[in-house]
C-alpha positions as a Python dict, from the first residue, in 0.01 Angstrom:
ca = {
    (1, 'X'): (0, 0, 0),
    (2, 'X'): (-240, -101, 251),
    (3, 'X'): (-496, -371, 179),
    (4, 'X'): (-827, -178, 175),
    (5, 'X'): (-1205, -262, 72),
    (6, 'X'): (-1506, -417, 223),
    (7, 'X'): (-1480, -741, 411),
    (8, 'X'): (-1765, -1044, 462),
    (9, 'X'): (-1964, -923, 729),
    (10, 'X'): (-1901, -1229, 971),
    (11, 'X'): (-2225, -1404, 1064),
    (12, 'X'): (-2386, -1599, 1432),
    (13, 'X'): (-2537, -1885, 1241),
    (14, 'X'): (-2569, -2130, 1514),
    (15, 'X'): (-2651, -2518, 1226),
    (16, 'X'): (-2521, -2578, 901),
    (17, 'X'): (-2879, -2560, 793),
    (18, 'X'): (-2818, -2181, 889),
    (19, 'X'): (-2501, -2154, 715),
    (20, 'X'): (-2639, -2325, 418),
    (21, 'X'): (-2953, -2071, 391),
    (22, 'X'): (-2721, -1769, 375),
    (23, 'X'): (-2493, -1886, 92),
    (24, 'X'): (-2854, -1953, -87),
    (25, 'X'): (-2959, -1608, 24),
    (26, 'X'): (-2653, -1484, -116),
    (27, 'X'): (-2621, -1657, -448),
    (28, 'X'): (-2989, -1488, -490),
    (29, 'X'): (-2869, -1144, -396),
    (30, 'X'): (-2596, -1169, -644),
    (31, 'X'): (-2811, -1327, -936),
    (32, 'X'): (-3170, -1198, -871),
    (33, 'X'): (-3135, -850, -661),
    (34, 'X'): (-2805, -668, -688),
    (35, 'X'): (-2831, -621, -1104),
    (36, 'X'): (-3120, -438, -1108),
    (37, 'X'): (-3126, -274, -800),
    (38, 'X'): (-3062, 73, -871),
    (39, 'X'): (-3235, 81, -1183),
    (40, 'X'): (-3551, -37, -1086),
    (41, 'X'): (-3569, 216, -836),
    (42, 'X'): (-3476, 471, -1039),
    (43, 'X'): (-3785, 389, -1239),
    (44, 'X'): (-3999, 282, -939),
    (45, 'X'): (-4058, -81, -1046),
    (46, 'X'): (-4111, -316, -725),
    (47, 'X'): (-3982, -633, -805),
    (48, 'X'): (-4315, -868, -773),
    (49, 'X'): (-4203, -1169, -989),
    (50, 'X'): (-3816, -1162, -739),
    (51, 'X'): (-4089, -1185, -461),
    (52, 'X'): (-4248, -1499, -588),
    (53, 'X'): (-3922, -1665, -588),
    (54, 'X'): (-3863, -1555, -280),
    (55, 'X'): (-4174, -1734, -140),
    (56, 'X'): (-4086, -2066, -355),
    (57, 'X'): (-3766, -2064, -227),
    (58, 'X'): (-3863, -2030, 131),
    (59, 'X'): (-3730, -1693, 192),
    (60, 'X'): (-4073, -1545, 327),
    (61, 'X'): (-4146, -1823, 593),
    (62, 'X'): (-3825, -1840, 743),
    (63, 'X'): (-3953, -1805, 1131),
    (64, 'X'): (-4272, -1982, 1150),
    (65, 'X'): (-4375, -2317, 1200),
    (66, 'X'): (-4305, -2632, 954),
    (67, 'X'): (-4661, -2723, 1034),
    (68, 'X'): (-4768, -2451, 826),
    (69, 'X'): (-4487, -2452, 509),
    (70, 'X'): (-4233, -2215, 737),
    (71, 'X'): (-3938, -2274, 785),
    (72, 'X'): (-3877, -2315, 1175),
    (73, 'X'): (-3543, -2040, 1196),
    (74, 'X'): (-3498, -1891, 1488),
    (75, 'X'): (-3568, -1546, 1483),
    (76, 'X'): (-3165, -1411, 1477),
    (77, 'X'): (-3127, -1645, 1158),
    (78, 'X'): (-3419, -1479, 994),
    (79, 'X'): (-3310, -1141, 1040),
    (80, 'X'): (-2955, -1179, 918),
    (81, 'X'): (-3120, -1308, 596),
    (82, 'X'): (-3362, -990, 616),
    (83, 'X'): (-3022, -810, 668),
    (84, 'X'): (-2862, -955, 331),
    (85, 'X'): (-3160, -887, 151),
    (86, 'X'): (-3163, -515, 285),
    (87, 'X'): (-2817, -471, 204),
    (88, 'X'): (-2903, -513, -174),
    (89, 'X'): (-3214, -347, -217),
    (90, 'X'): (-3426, -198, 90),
    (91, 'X'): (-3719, -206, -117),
    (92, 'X'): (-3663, -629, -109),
    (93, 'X'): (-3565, -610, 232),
    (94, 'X'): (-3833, -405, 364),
    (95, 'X'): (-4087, -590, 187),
    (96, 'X'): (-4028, -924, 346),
    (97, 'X'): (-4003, -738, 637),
    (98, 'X'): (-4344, -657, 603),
    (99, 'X'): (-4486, -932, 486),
    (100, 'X'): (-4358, -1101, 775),
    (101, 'X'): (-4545, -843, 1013),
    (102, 'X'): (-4845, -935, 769),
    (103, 'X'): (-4862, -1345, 891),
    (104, 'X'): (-4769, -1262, 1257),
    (105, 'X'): (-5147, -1233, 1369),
    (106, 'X'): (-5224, -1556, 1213),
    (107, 'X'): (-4958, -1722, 1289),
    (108, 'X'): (-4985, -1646, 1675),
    (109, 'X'): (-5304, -1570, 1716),
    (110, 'X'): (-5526, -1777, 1484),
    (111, 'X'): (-5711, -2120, 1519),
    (112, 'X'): (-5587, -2436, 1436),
    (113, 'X'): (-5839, -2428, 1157),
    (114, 'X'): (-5790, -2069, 1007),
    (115, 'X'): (-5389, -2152, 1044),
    (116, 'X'): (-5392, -2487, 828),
    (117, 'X'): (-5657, -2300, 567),
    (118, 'X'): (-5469, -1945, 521),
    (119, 'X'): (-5080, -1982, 679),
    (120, 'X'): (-4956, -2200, 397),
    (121, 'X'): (-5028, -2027, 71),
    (122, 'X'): (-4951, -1721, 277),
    (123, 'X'): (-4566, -1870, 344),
    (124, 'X'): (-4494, -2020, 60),
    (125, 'X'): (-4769, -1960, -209),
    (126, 'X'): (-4700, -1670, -382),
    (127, 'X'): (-4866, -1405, -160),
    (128, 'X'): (-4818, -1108, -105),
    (129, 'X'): (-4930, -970, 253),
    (130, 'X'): (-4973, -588, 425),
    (131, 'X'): (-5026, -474, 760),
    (132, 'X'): (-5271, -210, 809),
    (133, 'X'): (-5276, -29, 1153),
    (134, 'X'): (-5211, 364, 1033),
    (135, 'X'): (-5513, 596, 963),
    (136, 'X'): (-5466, 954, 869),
    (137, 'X'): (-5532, 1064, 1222),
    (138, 'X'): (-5413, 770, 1368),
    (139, 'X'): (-5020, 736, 1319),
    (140, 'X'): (-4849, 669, 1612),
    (141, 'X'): (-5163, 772, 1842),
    (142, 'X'): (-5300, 407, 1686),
    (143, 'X'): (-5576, 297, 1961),
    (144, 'X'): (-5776, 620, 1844),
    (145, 'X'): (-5822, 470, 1492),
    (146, 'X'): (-6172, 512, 1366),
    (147, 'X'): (-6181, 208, 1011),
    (148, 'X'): (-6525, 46, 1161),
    (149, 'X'): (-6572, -331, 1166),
    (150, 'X'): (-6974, -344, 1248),
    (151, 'X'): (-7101, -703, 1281),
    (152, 'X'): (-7396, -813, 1049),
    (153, 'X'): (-7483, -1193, 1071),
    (154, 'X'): (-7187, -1395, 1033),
    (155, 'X'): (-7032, -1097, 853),
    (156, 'X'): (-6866, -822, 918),
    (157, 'X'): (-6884, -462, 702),
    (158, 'X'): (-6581, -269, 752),
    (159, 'X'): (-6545, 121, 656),
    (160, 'X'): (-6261, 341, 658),
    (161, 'X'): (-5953, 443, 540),
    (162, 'X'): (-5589, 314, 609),
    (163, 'X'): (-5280, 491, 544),
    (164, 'X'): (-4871, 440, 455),
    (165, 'X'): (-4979, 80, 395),
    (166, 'X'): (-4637, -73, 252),
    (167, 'X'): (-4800, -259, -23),
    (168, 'X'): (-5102, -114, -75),
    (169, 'X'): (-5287, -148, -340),
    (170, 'X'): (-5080, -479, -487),
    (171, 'X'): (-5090, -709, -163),
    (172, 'X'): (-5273, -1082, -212),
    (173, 'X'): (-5379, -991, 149),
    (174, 'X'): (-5391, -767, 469),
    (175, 'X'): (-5424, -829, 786),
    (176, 'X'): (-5662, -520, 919),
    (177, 'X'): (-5697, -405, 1230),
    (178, 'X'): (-6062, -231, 1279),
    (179, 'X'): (-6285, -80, 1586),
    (180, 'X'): (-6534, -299, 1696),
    (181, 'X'): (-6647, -134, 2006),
    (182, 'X'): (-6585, 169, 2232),
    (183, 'X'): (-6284, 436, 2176),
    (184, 'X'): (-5969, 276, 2265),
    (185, 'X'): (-5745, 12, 2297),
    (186, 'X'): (-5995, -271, 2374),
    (187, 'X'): (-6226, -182, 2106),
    (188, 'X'): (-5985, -288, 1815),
    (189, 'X'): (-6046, -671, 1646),
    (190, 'X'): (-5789, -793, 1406),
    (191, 'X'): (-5915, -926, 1052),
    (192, 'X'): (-5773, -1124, 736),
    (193, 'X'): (-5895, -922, 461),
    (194, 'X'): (-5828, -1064, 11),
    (195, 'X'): (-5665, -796, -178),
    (196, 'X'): (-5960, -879, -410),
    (197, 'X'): (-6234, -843, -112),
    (198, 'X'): (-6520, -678, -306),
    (199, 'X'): (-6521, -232, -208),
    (200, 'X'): (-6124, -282, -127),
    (201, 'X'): (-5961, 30, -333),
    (202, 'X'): (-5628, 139, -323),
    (203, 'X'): (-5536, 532, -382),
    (204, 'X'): (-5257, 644, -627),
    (205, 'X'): (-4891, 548, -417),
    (206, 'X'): (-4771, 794, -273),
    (207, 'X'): (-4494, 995, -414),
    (208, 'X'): (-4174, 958, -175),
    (209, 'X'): (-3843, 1095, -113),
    (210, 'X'): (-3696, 755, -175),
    (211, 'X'): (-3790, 375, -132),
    (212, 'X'): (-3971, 438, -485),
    (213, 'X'): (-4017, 71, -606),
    (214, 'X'): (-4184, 18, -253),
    (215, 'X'): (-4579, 135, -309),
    (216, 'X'): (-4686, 299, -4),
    (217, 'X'): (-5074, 417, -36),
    (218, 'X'): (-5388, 460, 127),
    (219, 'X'): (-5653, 187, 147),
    (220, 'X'): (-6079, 223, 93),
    (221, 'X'): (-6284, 7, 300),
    (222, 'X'): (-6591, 37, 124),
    (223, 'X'): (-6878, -174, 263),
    (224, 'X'): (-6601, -473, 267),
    (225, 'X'): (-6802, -773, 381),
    (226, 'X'): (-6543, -1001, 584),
    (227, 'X'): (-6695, -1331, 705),
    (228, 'X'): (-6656, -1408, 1070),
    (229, 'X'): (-6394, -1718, 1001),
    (230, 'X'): (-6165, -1400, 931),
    (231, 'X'): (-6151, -1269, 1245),
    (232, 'X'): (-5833, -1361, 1420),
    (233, 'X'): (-5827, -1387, 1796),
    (234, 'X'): (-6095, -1255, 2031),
    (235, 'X'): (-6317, -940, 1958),
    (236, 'X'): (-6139, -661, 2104),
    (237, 'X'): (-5804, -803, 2103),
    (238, 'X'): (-5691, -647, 1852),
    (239, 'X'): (-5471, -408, 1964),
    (240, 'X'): (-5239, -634, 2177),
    (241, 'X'): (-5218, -840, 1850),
    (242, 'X'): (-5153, -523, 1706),
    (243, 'X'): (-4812, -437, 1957),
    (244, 'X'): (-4727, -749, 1975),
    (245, 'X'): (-4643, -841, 1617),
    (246, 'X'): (-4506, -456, 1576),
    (247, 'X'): (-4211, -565, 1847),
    (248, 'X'): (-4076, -837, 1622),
    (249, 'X'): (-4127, -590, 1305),
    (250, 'X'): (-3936, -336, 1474),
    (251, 'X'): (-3686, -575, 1505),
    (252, 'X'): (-3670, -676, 1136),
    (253, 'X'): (-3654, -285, 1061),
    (254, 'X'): (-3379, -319, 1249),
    (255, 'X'): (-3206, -575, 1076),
    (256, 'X'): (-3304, -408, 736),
    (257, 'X'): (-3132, -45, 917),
    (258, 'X'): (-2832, -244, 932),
    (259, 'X'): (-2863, -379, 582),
    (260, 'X'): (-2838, -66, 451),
    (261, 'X'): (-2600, 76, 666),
    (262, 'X'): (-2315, -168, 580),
    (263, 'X'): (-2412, -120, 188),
    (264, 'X'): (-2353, 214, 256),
    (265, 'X'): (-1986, 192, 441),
    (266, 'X'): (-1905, -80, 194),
    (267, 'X'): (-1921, 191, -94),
    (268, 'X'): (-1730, 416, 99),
    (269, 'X'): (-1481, 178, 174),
    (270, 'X'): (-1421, 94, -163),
    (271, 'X'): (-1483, 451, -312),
    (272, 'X'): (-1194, 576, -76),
    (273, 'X'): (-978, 285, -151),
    (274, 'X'): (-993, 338, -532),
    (275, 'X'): (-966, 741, -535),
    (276, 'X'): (-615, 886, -463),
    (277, 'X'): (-556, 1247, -364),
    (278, 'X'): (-206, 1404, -290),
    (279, 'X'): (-41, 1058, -439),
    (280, 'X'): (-224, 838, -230),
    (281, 'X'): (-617, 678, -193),
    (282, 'X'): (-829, 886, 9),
    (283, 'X'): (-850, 572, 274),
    (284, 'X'): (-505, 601, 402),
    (285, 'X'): (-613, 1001, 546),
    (286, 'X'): (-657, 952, 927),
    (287, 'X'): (-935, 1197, 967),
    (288, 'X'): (-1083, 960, 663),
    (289, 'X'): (-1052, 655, 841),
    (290, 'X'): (-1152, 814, 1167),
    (291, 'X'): (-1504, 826, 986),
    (292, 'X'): (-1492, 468, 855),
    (293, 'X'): (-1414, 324, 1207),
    (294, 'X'): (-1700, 520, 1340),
    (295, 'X'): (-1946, 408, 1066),
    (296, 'X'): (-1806, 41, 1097),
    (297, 'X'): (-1856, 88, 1510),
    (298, 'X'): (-2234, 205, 1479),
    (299, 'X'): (-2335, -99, 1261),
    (300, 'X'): (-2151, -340, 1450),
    (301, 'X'): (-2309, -204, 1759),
    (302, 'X'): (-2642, -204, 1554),
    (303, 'X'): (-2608, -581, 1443),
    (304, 'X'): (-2551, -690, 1867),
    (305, 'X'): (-2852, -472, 1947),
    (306, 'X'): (-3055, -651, 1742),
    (307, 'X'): (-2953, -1020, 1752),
    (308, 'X'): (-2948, -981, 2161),
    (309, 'X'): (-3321, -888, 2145),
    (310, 'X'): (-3395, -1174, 1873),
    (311, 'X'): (-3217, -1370, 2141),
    (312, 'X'): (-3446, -1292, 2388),
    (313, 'X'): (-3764, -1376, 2138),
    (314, 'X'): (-3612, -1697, 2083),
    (315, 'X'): (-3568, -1766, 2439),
    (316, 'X'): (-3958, -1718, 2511),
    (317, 'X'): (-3836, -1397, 2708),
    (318, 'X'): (-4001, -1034, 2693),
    (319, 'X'): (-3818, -857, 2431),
    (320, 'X'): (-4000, -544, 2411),
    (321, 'X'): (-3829, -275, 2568),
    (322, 'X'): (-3493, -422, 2349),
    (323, 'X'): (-3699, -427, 2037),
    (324, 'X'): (-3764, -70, 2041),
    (325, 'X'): (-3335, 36, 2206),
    (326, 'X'): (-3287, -167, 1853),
    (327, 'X'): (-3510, 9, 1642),
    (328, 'X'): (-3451, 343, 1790),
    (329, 'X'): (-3099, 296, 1795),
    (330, 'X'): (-3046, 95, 1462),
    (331, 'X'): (-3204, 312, 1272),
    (332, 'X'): (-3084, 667, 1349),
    (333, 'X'): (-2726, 468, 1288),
    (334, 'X'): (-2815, 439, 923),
    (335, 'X'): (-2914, 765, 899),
    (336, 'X'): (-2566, 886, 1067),
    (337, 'X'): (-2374, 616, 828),
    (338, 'X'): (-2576, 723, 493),
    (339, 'X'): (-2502, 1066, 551),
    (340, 'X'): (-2121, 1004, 603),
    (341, 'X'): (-2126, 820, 326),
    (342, 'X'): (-2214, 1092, 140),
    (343, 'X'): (-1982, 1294, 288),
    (344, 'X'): (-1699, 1068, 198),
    (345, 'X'): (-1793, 1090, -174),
    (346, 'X'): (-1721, 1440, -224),
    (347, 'X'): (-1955, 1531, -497),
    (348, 'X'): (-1993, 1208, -632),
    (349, 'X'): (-2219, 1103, -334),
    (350, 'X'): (-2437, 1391, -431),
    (351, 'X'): (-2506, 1222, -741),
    (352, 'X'): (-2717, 949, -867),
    (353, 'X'): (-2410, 785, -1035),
    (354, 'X'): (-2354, 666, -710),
    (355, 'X'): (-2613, 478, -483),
    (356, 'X'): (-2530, 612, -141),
    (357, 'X'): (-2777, 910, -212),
    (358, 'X'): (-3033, 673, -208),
    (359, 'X'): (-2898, 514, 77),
    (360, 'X'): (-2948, 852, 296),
    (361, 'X'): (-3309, 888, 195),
    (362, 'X'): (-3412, 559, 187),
    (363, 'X'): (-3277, 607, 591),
    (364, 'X'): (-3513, 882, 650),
    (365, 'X'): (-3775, 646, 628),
    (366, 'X'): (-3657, 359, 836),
    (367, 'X'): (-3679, 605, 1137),
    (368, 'X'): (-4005, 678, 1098),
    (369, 'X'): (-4197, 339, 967),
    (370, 'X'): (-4348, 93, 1257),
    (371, 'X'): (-4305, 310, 1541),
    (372, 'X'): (-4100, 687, 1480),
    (373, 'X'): (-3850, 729, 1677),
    (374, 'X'): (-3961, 949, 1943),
    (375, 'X'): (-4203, 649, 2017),
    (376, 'X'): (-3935, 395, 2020),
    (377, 'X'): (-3786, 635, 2338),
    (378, 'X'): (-4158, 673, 2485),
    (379, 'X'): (-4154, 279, 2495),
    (380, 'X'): (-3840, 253, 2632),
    (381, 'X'): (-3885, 476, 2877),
    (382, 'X'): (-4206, 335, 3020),
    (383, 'X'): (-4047, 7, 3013),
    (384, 'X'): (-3759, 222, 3283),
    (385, 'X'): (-3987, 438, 3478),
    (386, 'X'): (-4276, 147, 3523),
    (387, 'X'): (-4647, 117, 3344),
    (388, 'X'): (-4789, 420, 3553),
    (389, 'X'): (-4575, 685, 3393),
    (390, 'X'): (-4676, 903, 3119),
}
């Protein structure tokens, strides 16, 4: 009988430092993640004590500076990692993912001063960080957002309400993004905001179709008094700030798209390897394997997407048109290879026994977090047709 089953996804780690951070990554999947994985979902536990080890062990620094407790990988190191981690539970995945997104606007945009007093108990403290952009009328329309950061001394008071924040309502921090002047994209200012900041509530999570153990909610800004040291870059530069860290999140929602993906063929594979119908396993049926090679095509496809535009980043090269091909394309791939999962299990994927049903609507949401789809084509487009096109 053929030789069938999941293989070691081959990895482009370019040191041995590299190579040694994935086998750590790995043991820590195995020991820490992939146990409890399915069950905590189930219940809708997130997994905050796994993501304090993840932070001691260096796991949410990976691509910032050693000046600052990160750990200096390039970019297409860190999101294999986020790809391992994805691969064993999105909500893991996803969240460093996030809290990634979360230290970007320091990180690039901050003083010297604000970097060596917030960046390294952000990295490797404990924290736990959110980006807040979304409003309820302000999804992917996000320059018309209307939370208000009004300036009062060396304070600022900022009102409003933010919405799908991953994290809400348990985060140590959040980096907010806030009007400070006219309607528009240059009226935005970016600010570092406690999760214990005095008229900071959190609404009940939502209630999702999947990523459970992942709180999504909506955010009160209540009179939140922010002192001006907590401003990060230049009044009214917000919004670049904004787009500029969302093109390296898309690309670790790439990465995580992948994660999941492979997770996904990987049961198949060894579902149809195991299961025998007319005398022999379900993987030796052409129109069977016909299905795998497609699914195994999409995420390979997927993973070279993504690591040429992390590429790119590291090369000090515009990325952003790639960013979004990635995220756009990346993600509808998982949804494609979740569903075909499920198709491949018969009934069984249908069920909760098995985790690819999961898979498929965890999916769903990858293609619409940090950018839906249809966005991801508007960007790309303008990036073809030129900045005057609409």
């Amino acid at each position: 009988m053929t030789d069938h089953g999941p293989q070691p996804v081959e990895r482009e780690l370019p040191t041995e430092e590299a190579r040694d951070l994935l086998e750590l990554v790995r043991d820590l999947v195995r020991r820490e993640i992939e146990p409890e994985a399915a069950a905590q979902e189930e219940a809708g536990l997130f997994p905050r004590e796994l993501f304090r080890l993840l932070s001691s062990s260096g796991l949410l620094a990976l691509p910032y500076a050693e000046e600052f407790g990160g750990g200096a990988q390039p970019y297409a190191v860190y999101l294999q990692v986020l790809e391992e981690l994805a691969a064993a539970r999105l909500t893991v995945g996803l969240g460093v993912s996030v809290h990634t997104l979360a230290c970007h606007a320091l990180a690039g945009y901050g003083t010297k001063a604000q970097q060596s007093e917030h960046l390294p108990a952000m990295l490797g403290g404990g924290l736990l960080g959110a980006y807040c952009l979304s409003e309820p009328s302000a999804g992917s329309d996000a320059a018309s957002l209307r939370t208000r950061a009004t300036r009062s001394g060396d304070e600022w008071v900022l009102e409003g309400t933010k919405a799908w924040i991953t994290h809400g309502g348990i985060a140590d921090f959040y980096t907010v993004m806030a009007r400070t002047g006219d309607e528009g994209a240059h009226g935005i200012t970016a600010f570092l905001v406690p999760g214990d900041a005095p008229g900071l509530e959190a609404a009940p999570p939502e209630r999702k179709m999947g990523m459970k153990g992942s709180p999504t909610a909506q955010l009160h800004f209540d009179g939140v008094r922010i002192p001006d040291e907590r401003r990060v870059g230049e009044v009214g530069q917000g919004f670049a700030i904004a787009l500029d860290a969302l093109d390296s999140g898309r690309l670790g929602i790439s990465a995580c798209a992948v994660g999941l993906a492979q997770a996904a063929l990987d049961e198949a594979l060894a579902y149809t390897a195991e299961r025998r119908q007319f005398g022999r396993p379900l993987a030796d049926f052409q129109g069977l394997r016909f299905m795998l090679a497609d699914m195994a095509t999409q995420i390979e496809a997927g993973r070279a997407l993504y690591l040429a535009a992390a590429r790119l980043r590291d090369a000090g090269r515009p990325f952003s048109r790639q960013a979004a091909m990635a995220k756009l394309f990346c993600t509808d791939a998982a949804m494609r290879v979740t569903t075909d999962a499920v198709q491949l299990l018969g009934g069984y994927g249908y069920t909760a026994d098995f985790p690819v049903e999961r898979y498929m609507r965890e999916a769903k949401m990858l293609q619409i977090v940090e950018g839906t789809n249809q966005i991801q084509r508007l960007v790309v487009a303008r990036h073809l047709m030129g900045p005057e096109s609409h």
